[in-house]
Wavefront OBJ file of the C-alpha trace (Angstrom):
o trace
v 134.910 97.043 150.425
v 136.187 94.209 147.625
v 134.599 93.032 145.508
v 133.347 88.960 145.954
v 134.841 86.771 143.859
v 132.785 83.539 142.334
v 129.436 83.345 142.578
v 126.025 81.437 144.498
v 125.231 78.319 142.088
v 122.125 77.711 143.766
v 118.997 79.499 142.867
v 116.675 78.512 146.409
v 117.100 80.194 149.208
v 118.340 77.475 150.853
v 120.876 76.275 148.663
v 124.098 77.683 150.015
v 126.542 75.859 146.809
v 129.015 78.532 145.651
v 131.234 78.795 142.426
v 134.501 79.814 142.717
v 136.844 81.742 140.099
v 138.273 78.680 138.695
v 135.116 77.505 138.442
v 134.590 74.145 140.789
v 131.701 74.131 142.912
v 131.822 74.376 146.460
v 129.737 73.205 148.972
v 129.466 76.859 150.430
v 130.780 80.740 150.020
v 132.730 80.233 153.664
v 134.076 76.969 152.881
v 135.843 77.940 149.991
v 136.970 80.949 151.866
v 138.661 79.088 154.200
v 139.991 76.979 151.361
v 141.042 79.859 149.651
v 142.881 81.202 153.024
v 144.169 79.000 153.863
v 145.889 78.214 150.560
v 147.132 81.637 150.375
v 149.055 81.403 153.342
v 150.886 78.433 152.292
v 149.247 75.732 153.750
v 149.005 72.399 151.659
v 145.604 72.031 151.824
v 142.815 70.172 149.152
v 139.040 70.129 148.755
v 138.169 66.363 149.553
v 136.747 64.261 147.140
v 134.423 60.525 146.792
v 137.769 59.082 147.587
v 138.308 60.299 150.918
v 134.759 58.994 151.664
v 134.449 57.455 155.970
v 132.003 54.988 156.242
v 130.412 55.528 159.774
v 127.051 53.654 161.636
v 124.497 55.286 162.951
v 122.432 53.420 165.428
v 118.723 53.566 164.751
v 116.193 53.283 167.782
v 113.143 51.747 168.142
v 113.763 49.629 164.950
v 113.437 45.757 164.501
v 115.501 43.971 162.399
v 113.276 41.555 159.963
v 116.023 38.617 159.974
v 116.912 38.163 163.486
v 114.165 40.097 165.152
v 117.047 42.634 166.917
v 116.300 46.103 168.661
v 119.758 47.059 168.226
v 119.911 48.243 164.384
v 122.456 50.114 163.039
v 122.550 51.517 159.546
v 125.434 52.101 157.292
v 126.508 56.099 156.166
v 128.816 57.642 154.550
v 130.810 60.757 155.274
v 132.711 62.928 152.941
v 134.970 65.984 155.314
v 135.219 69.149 153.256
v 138.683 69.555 153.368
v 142.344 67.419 154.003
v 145.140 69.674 155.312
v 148.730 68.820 155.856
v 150.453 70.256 158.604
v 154.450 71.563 157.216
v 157.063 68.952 157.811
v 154.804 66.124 157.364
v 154.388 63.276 154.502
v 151.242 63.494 152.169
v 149.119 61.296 153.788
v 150.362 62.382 157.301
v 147.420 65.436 157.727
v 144.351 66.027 158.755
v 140.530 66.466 157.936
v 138.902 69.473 158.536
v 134.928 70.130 158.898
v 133.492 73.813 158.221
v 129.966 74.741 159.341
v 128.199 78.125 158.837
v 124.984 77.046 160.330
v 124.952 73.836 162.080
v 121.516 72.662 161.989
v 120.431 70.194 164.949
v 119.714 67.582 162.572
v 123.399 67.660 161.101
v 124.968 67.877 164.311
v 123.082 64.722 165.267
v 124.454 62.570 162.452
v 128.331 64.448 162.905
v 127.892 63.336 166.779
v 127.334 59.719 165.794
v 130.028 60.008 163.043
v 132.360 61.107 165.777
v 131.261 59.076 168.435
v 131.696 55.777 165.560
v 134.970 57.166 164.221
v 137.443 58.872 166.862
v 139.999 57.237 165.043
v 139.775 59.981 162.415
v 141.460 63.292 163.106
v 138.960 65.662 162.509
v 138.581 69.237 162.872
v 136.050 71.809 163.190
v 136.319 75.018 161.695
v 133.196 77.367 162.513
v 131.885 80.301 160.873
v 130.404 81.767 163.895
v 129.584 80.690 167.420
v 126.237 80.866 167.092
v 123.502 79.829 170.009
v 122.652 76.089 169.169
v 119.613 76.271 171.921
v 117.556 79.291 173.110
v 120.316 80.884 174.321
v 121.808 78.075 176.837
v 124.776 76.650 174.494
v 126.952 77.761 172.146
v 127.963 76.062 169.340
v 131.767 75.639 170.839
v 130.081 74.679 174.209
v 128.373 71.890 172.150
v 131.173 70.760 170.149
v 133.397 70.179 173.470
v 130.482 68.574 175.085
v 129.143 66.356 172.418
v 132.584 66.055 170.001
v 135.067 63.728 171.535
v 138.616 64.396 170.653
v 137.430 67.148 167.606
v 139.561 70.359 167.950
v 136.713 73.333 167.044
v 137.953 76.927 166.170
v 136.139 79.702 165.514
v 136.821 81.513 162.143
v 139.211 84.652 162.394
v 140.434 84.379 159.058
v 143.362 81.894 160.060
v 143.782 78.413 161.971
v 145.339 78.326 165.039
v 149.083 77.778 164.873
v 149.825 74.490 165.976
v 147.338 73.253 163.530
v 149.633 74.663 160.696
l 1 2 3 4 5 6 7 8 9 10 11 12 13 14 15 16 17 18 19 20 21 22 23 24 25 26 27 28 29 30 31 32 33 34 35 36 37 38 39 40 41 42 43 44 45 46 47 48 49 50 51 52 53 54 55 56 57 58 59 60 61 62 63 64 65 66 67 68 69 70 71 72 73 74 75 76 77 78 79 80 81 82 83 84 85 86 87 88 89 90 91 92 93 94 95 96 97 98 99 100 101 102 103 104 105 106 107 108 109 110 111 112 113 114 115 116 117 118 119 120 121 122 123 124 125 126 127 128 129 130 131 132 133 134 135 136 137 138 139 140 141 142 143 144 145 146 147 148 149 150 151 152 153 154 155 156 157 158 159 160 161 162 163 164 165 166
């Protein structure tokens, strides 16, 4: 077995932030792996940043507005994708975002299903660790993300991308 390189930043359980040789922080261990992959195989691929920021609204229910008395509230958010790939034989801003979950919580696929649902105009792809059960054992997390993701391409990690995302 090889040895890991970098090293877990975070010193609760439940922080999941991961340091990489070089040094910059990563949101998680298997999303710079499948930075570092996918880099390695010669795909021109970057860790996003505050500039590639999507503002997104998320409606909230049951909520009254106190200047014009409305039900129908939305709030303002902000979404930052983990990583921006482009695809050979493309210009640089000709790519796409990609999304990588380990453990999808149900509160974080609520707010990515209203980013989606707000923003299908943003080519967006999901890159899971595992296809995990997302209910007691009546979906899967693909199942879900067909259902529930318009128009988001999901893949289940094998240590490459499928080719036609290359």
């Amino acid at each position: 077995m090889s040895k890991v390189k970098g090293k877990r930043v975070g010193k609760k359980k439940s922080d999941r932030r991961w340091r990489d040789p070089d040094g910059k922080v990563w949101a998680s261990r298997f999303e710079w792996t499948v930075y570092d992959t996918l880099s390695r195989l010669g795909c021109n691929v970057r860790k996003c940043t505050e500039r590639d920021s999507i503002s997104y609204s998320e409606p909230k229910p049951n909520v009254k507005c106190m200047e014009c008395g409305s039900l129908q509230c939305m709030q303002e958010r902000i979404y930052t994708p983990d990583l921006f790939l482009i695809p050979k034989g493309r210009g640089n801003g000709d790519g796409y975002f990609i999304e990588t979950k380990g453990y999808f919580a149900r509160d974080k696929r609520i707010l990515f299903r209203c980013f989606r649902n707000d923003r299908q105009d943003i080519d967006l792809r999901l890159i899971l660790e595992s296809d995990h059960w997302t209910t007691k054992g009546k979906t899967r997390l693909s199942q879900y993300a067909e259902r529930y993701l318009p128009n988001t391409p999901c893949h289940v990690w094998n240590g490459d991308i499928p080719d036609d995302w290359k």
